[in-house]
N, C-alpha and C positions, 0 to 999 in steps of 0.2 A: 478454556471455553470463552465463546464471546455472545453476551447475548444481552437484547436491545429489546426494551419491553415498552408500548406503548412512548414509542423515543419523537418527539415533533423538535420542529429545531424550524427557526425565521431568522433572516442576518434583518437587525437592524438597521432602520430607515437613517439615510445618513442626515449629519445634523442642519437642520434649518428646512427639512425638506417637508411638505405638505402631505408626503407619497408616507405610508404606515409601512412597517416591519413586512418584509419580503418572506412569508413561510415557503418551505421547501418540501419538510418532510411534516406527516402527522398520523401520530400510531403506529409508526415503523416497529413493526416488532419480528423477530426472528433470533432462531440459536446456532450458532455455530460450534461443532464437538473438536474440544480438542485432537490437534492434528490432520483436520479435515482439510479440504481444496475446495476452494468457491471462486465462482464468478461472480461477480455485481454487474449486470447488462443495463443494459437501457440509451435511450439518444439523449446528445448532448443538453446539458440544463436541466435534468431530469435529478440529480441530486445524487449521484455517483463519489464524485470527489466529497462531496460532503459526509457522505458517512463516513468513506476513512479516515476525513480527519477528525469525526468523532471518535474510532478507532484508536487514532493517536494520539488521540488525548489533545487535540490543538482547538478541537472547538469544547464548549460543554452543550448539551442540550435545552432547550426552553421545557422542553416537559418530557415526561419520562423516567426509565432509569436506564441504566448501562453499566455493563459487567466486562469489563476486560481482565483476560487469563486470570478467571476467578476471584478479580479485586470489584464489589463496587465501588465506581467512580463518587458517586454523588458523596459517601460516606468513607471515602478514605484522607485518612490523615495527613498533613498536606506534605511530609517527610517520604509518605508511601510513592505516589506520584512520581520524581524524578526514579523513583529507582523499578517502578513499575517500565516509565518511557524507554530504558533504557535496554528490554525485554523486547522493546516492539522497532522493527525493520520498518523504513520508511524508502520506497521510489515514488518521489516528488515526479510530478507531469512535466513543471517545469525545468528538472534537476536539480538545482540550489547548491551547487558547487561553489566553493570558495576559489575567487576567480586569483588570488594571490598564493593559491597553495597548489602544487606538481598533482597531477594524477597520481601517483603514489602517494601524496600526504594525505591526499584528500580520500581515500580507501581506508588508510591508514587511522584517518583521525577520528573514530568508533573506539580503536581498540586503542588508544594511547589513552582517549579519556576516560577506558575502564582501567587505567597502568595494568596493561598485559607488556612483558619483557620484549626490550627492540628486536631479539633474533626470532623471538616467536612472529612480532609482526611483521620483519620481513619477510620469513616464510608464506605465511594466509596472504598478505598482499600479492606478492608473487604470483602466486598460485592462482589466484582469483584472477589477476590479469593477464595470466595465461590464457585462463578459462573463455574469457572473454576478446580474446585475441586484440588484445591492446599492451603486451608485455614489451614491444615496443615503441611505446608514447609513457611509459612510465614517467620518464621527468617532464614531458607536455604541459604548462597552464592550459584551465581550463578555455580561457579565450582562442587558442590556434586552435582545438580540436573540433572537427562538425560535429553538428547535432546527434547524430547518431555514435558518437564516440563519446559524446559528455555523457545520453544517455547509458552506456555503457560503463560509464564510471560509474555513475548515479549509483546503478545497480549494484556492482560489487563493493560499492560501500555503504549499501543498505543491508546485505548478506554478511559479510566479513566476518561481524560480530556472533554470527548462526542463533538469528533471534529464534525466540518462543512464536511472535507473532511476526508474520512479514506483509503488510499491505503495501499493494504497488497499481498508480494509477495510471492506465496505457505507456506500461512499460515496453512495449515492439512500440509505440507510436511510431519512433525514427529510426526504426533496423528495417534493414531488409530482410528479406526472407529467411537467408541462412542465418543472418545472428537472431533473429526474433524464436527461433527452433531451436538456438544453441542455449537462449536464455530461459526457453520454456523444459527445454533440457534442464537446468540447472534449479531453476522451480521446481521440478517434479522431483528432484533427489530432495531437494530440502527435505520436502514433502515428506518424502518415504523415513530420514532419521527424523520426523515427529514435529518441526514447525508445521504449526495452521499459517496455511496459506488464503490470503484474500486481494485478487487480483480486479480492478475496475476496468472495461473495455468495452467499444462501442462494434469490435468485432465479431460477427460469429466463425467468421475462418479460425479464429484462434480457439474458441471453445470446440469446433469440431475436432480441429486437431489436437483437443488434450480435454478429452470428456470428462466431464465432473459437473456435481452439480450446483446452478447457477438461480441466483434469486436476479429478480428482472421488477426493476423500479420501474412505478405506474403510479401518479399523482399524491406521492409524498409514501405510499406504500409499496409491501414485496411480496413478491410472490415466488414459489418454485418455477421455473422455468419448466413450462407443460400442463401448469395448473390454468393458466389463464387461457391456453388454446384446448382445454377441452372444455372450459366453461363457456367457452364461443359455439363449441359445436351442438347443432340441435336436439332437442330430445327426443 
């Protein structure tokens, strides 16, 4: 379960600057049921990326609480934490590929830092970059490969590990059509053996094509997607 109860969160004003603490979110609240599919909609700036990385535990919140796969955050131990993170599947917007390590280490380097055995990892590796039709760039640095092929690493090595949680922030940003359908393919099995999936996108082509339902950020809060356009319509 993941669930965010009156959750407000401001980046701090940077140092010496006259300008006060940047709020973003305030009174975010919503539940997500284990094993469920969500989208997080909304236009850019609107605080998308920021709740995942409250998700992943990279940001904490300014108020609130927050429940990840049934730990609270605020009240856990600080031992709990690394071994919590290591539950939750991360696709970075940017990728954050380690630019000195092959496409294959870098898939790779999830499950070496859980010591899973090297023939187990080459197996998942493999396989994943099959999946992803990059099984030939496996020893590629991440710098020859375009955009759309980094993001593709990104990906199967935020999955590899077959987290509990998988948040991923406009992961099609840089595929084209058939690989952004190959990877929404590969979401929706997650999906099916029991990862909660939570995807951020400023697309609805993509929500149409893989219906489920989507909360839709609107001035630091969420809403079910449909809740807000029937409040719009007259009575």
């Amino acid at each position: 379960m993941v669930r965010f109860d009156q959750v407000g969160f401001a980046y701090p004003a940077p140092e010496g600057s006259r300008i006060g603490a940047t709020p973003v979110l305030a009174g975010l609240s919503f539940t997500l049921e284990a094993g469920s599919f969500t989208w997080i909609l909304g236009p850019s700036g609107v605080g998308k990326s920021t709740v995942l990385r409250l998700m992943h535990l990279a940001l904490r919140p300014t108020a609130g609480q927050i429940e990840i796969l049934g730990v609270p955050v605020a009240g856990a131990r600080p031992e709990t934490l690394p071994r919590l993170r290591r539950r939750i599947g991360v696709v970075f917007q940017d990728y954050r590929l380690l630019p000195y390590l092959t496409a294959f280490e870098n898939v790779a380097l999830p499950l070496r830092l859980a010591g899973r055995p090297e023939p187990e990892i080459a197996a998942d590796v493999a396989e994943l970059l099959r999946w992803v039709g990059l099984a030939d760039r496996a020893d590629a640095l991440p710098p020859t490969l375009s955009g759309g092929e980094q993001q593709r690493i990104a990906f199967a090595r935020a999955v590899v590990a077959r987290p509990d949680l998988l948040v991923a922030d406009e992961p099609t940003g840089n595929l084209d059509a058939v690989q952004a359908r190959r990877l929404l393919a590969l979401l929706a099995e997650m999906n099916r053996l029991g990862t909660t999936i939570v995807v951020a996108t400023h697309s609805e082509e993509l929500v149409d094509y893989m219906p489920a339902p989507a909360l839709v950020l609107q001035g630091g809060q969420a809403r079910l997607r449909g809740e807000e356009e029937a409040d719009e319509q007259p009575a």
